[in-house]
N, C-alpha and C positions, 0 to 999 in steps of 0.2 A: 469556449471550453466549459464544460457542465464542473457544476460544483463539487463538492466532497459529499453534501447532504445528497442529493442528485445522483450520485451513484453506487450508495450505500443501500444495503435491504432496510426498507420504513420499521421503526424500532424503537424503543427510547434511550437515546444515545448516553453514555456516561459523561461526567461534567466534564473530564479532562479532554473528551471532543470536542465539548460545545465551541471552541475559540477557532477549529478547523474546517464545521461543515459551511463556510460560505468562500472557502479556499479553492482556487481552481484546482481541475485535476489535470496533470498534463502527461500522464502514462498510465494505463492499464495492463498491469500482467500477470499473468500465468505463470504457479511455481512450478504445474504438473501439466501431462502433456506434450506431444509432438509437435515440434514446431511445424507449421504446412510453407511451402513457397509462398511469397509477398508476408508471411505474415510470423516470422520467426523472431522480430524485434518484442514483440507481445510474453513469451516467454523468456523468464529468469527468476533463477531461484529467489525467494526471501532472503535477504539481509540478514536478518536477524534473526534472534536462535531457537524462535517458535518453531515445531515441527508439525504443527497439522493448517500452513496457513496453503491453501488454493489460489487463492488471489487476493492482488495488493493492490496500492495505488501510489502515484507517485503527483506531490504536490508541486503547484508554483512557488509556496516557500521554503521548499527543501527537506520538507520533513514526508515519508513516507507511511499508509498509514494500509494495516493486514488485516483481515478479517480469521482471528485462530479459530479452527472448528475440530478440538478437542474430542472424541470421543467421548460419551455421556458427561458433556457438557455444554452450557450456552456458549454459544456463540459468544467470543470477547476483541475487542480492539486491540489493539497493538500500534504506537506510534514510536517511527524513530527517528534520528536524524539520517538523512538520505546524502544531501548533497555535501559536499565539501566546502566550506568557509572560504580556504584558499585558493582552489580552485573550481570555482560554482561551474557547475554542472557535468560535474564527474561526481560518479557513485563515490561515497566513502567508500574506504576499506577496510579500519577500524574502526570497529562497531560497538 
């Protein structure tokens, strides 16, 4: 599985990533978009309450991490908790 650094655009990341980019990534998806046949797992909304994220990823430690693309603004990360404590590997729900 490719890293977090690995499938992020080359950048200089903010410190509160630094501890994530050697994190596996073990889902890539799409907020926007029609799902096609074989490939409809790929698409799902963002979690969380950014609204211009396209795509996200989903880690091996359960924390999910967005790429916001703001209208006349950079480009900024967003990380949250993704999976559930109680029950690892179910989406939370409250976010």
């Amino acid at each position: 599985m490719p890293s977090l650094q690995q499938v992020l655009p080359k950048t200089d990341y903010p410190n509160y990533l630094q501890p994530l980019l050697d994190v596996a990534v073990i889902a890539f998806k799409l907020n926007t978009g029609s799902p096609c046949d074989g490939h409809s797992a790929m698409f799902e909304s963002w979690p969380g309450t950014e609204e211009h994220v396209r795509r996200w990823f989903v880690l091996d430690n359960g924390k999910a991490v967005a790429i916001e693309e703001a209208p006349d603004q950079s480009p900024a990360f967003v990380v949250i908790d993704y999976f559930n404590e109680v029950n690892e590997g179910q989406p939370r729900l409250n976010l």
